[in-house]
C-alpha positions as CSV (number, residue, x, y, z in Angstrom):
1,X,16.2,-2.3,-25.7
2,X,16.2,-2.3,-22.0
3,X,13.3,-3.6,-20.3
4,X,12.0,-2.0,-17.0
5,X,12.2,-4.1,-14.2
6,X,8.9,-5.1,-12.6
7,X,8.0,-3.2,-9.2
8,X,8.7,-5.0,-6.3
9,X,5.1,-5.8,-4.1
10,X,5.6,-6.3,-0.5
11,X,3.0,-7.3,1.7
12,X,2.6,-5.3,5.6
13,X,0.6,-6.8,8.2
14,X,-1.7,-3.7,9.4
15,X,-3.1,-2.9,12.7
16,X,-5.1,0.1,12.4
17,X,-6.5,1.1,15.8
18,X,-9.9,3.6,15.3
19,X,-9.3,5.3,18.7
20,X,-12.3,7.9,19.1
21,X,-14.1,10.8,17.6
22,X,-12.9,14.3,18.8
23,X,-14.7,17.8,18.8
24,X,-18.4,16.6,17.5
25,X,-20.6,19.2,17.9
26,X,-23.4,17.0,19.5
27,X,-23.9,16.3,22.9
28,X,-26.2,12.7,22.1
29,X,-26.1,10.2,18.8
30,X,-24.1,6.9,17.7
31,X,-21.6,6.8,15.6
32,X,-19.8,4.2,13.7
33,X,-16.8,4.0,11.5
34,X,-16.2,2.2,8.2
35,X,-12.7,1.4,6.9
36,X,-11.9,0.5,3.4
37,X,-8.4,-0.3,1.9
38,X,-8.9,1.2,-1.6
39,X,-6.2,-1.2,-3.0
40,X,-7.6,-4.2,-2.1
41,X,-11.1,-3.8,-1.3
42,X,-10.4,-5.3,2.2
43,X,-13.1,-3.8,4.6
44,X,-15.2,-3.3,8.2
45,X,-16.3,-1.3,10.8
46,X,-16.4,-0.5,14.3
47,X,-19.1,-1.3,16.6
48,X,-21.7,2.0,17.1
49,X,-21.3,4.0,20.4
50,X,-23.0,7.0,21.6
51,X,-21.5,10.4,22.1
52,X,-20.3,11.5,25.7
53,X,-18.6,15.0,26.1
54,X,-18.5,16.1,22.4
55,X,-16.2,12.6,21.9
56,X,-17.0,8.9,20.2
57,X,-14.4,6.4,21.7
58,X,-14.4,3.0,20.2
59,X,-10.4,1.4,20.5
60,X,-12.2,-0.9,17.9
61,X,-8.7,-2.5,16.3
62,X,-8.7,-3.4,12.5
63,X,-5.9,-6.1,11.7
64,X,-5.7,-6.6,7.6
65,X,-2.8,-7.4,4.8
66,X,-1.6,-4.3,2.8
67,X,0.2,-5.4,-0.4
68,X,2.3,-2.0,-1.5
69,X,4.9,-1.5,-4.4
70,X,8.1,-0.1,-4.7
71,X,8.8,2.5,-7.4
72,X,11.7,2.9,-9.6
73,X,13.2,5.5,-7.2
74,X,13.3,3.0,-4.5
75,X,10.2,4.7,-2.4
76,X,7.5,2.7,-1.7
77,X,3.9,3.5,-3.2
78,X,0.8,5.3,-1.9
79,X,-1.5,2.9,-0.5
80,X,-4.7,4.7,0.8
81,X,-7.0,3.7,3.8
82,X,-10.5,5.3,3.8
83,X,-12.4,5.6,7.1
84,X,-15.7,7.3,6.7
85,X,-17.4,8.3,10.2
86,X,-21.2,7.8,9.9
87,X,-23.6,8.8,12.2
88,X,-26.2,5.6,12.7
89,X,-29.3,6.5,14.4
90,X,-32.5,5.8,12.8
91,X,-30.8,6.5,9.5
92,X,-27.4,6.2,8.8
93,X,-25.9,9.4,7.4
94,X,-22.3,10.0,6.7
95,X,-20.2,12.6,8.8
96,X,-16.7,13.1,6.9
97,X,-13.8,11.0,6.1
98,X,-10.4,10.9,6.1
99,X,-7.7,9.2,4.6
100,X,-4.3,7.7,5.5
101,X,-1.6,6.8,3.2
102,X,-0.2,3.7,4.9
103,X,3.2,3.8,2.5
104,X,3.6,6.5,5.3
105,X,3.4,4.8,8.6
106,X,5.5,1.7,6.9
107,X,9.0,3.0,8.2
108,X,7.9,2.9,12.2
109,X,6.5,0.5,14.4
110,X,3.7,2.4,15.4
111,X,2.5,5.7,13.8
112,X,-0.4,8.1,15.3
113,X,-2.3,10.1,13.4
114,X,-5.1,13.2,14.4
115,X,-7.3,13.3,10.8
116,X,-9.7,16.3,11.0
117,X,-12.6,14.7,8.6
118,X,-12.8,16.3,4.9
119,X,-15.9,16.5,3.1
120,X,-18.0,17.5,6.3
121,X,-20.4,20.2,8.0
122,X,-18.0,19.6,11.5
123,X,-14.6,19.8,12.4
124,X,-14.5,16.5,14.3
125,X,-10.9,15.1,14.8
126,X,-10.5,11.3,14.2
127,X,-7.8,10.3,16.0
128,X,-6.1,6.6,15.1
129,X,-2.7,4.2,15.5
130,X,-1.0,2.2,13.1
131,X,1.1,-0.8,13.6
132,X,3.0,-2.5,10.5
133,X,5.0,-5.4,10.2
134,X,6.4,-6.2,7.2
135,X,5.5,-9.9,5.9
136,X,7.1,-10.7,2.7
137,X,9.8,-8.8,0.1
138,X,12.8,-7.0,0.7
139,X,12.9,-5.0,4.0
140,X,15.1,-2.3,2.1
141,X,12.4,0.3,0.8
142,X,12.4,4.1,0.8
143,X,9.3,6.1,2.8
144,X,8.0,9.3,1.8
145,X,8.5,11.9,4.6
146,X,5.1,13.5,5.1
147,X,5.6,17.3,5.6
148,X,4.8,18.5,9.2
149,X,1.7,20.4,9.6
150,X,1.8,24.1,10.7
């Protein structure tokens, strides 16, 4: 009997810059951001700041280690970073979140990404870079191609 090899784990320094908050539908408020790697449990947030011109900037930069597999087919595994946008006045309430599938940005230097935010009343736009550097395991890894939006 053949036995199935054991993935392959390889470990990514992450820089995940929270840029801003696009297309809120408020003119006044503060607003933070929470990110969460779901793998790990690894987590923060960006400081609060107020809304000016329908847009929350923050440039707040979150630096982490992603461990991700490699599959059978050579293609490395999803690896999901949550960032919920929350809107912290005198009681915190959450906005929307969106989701980014790092195993995606892991084939470029620097990947940007315009999220509108699911599970939400607004169609606010979080906008956000991502900067990888692989730390440990074999540099020769497949990427899944995301599909270009309309």
């Amino acid at each position: 009997s053949f036995a199935s090899p054991t993935p392959q784990k390889l470990v990514f320094q992450v820089e995940c810059v929270i840029l801003d908050l696009i297309n809120i539908p408020y003119v006044s408020g503060f607003y933070f951001a929470k990110w969460r790697l779901r793998s790990s449990g690894a987590k923060g947030l960006t400081q609060r700041a107020t809304v000016s011109d329908h847009v929350v900037t923050w440039n707040s930069s979150a630096v982490f280690e992603a461990g991700m597999y490699v599959g059978k087919d050579n293609v490395l595994q999803q690896c999901e970073l949550q960032i919920q946008e929350v809107n912290g006045g005198k009681s915190s309430e959450d906005v929307g979140s969106a989701v980014i599938n790092l195993a995606e940005c892991a084939g470029s230097r620097t990947t940007s990404r315009r999220l509108l935010l699911q599970d939400s009343r607004v169609n606010s736009v979080l906008r956000v870079t991502v900067n990888m550097k692989l730390l440990k395991g074999d540099p020769i890894y497949g990427v899944l191609v995301r599909p270009k939006s309309p």
